[in-house]
C-alpha positions in Angstrom: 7.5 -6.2 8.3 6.1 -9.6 9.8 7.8 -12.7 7.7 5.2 -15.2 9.8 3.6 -17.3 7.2 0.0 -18.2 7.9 0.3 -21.6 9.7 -2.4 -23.6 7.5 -0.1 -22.8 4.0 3.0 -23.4 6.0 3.3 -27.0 4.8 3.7 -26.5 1.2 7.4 -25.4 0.4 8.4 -25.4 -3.1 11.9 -25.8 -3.7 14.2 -23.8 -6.6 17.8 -24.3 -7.4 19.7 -21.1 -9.0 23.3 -20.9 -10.3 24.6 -16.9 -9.7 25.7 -16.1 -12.7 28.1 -13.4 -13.8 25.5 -11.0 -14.9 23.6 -11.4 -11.5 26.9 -9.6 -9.6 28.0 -6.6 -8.7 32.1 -5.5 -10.0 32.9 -7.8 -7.1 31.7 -10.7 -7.5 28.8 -10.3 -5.2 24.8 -11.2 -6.0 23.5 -7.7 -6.9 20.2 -7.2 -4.8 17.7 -6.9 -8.2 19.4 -10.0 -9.1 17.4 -11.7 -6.1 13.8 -10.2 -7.0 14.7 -12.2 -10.4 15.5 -15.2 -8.7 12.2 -14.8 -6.5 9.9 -14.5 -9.9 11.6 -17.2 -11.5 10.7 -19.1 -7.7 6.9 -17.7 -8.2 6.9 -19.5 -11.6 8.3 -22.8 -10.4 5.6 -22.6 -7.1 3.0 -22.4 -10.0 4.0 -25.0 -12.3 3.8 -27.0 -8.8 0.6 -26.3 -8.0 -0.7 -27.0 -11.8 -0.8 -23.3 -12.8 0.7 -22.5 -15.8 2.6 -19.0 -15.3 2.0 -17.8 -18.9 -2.0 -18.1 -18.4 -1.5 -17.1 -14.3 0.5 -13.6 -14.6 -1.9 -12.5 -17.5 -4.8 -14.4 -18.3 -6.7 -12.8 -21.7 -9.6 -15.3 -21.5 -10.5 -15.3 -17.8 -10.2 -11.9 -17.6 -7.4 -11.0 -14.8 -3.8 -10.7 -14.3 -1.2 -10.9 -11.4 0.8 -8.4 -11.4 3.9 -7.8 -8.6 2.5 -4.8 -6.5 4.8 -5.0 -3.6 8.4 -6.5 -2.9 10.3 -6.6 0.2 13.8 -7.9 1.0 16.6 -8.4 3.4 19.9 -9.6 2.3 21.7 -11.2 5.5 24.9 -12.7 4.0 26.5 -12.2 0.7 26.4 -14.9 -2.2 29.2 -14.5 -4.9 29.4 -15.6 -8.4 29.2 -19.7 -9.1 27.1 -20.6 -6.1 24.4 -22.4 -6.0 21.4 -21.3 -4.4 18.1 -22.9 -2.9 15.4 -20.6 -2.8 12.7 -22.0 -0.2 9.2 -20.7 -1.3 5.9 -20.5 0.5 2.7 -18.7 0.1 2.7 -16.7 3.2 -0.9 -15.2 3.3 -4.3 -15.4 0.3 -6.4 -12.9 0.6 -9.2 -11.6 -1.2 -7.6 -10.2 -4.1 -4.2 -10.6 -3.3 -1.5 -13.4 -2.9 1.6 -12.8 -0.9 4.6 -15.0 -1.3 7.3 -15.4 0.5 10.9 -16.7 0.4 13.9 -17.8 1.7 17.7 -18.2 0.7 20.4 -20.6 1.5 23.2 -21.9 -0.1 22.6 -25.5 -1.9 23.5 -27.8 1.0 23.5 -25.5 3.9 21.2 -23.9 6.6 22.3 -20.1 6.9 19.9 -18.1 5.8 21.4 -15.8 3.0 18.4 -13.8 2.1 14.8 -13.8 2.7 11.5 -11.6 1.1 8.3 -11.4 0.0 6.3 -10.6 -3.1 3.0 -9.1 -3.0 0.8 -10.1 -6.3 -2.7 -8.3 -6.8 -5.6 -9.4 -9.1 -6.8 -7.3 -11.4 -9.0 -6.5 -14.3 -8.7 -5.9 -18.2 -9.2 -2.5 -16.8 -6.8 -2.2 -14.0 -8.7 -2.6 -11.4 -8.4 -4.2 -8.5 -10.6 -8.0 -8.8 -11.3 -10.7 -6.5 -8.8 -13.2 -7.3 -10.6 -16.2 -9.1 -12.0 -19.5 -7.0 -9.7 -21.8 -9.2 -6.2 -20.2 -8.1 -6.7 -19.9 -4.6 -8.3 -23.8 -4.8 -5.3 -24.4 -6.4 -2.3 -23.0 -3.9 -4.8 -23.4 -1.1 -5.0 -27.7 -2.0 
């Protein structure tokens, strides 16, 4: 799988600070690998608030008729992160398409440059009737600005 984030969406990095908590590890300590497809979401929000998207009305919007749900998750887990640290999670929309939105992210520790983990999430519009959509003009206007 190709992490290469399209070029034109490159510039806009949103930022998220995580604290590992107890629950997020493993018997020893370590950062359980579900624990980091939490921390991504909890990223996806944050990206959203950013970008003037409010996640309660962007994952499942009754009115508008369409919801975003996570399709597709990929990630690689490079060096361990233990119980107290801090993380920052790097995130970046990697690729809009038609009906889908793929983000992707990266992890290092607070102050430092090693890339811990990285990943993507795939999210695909749909319907009230769960089916696939074309995602609506005002979100991709809105993570495209």
């Amino acid at each position: 799988m190709t992490l290469t984030p399209n070029p034109a969406l490159e510039q806009k990095v949103h930022r998220t600070t995580v604290r590992v908590r107890f629950e997020d590890t493993d018997p020893y300590g370590i950062v359980y690998f579900v624990s980091y497809f939490r921390y991504c979401h909890r990223a996806i929000e944050e990206f959203l608030r950013s970008c003037g998207l409010k996640p309660e009305e962007t994952f499942k919007n009754v009115q508008e008729g369409f919801g975003l749900p996570i399709v597709e998750a990929w990630g690689r887990f490079r060096r361990p992160s233990r119980y107290g640290d801090l993380l920052r999670i790097e995130t970046r929309i990697q690729e809009i398409r038609a009906k889908a939105i793929i983000f992707r992210f990266e992890f290092y520790p607070e102050e430092g440059t090693d890339l811990l983990a990285e990943g993507t999430a795939n999210l695909l519009a749909i319907g009230p009737d769960w089916r696939v959509r074309e995602l609506p003009e005002r979100i991709k206007n809105l993570l495209s600005s």
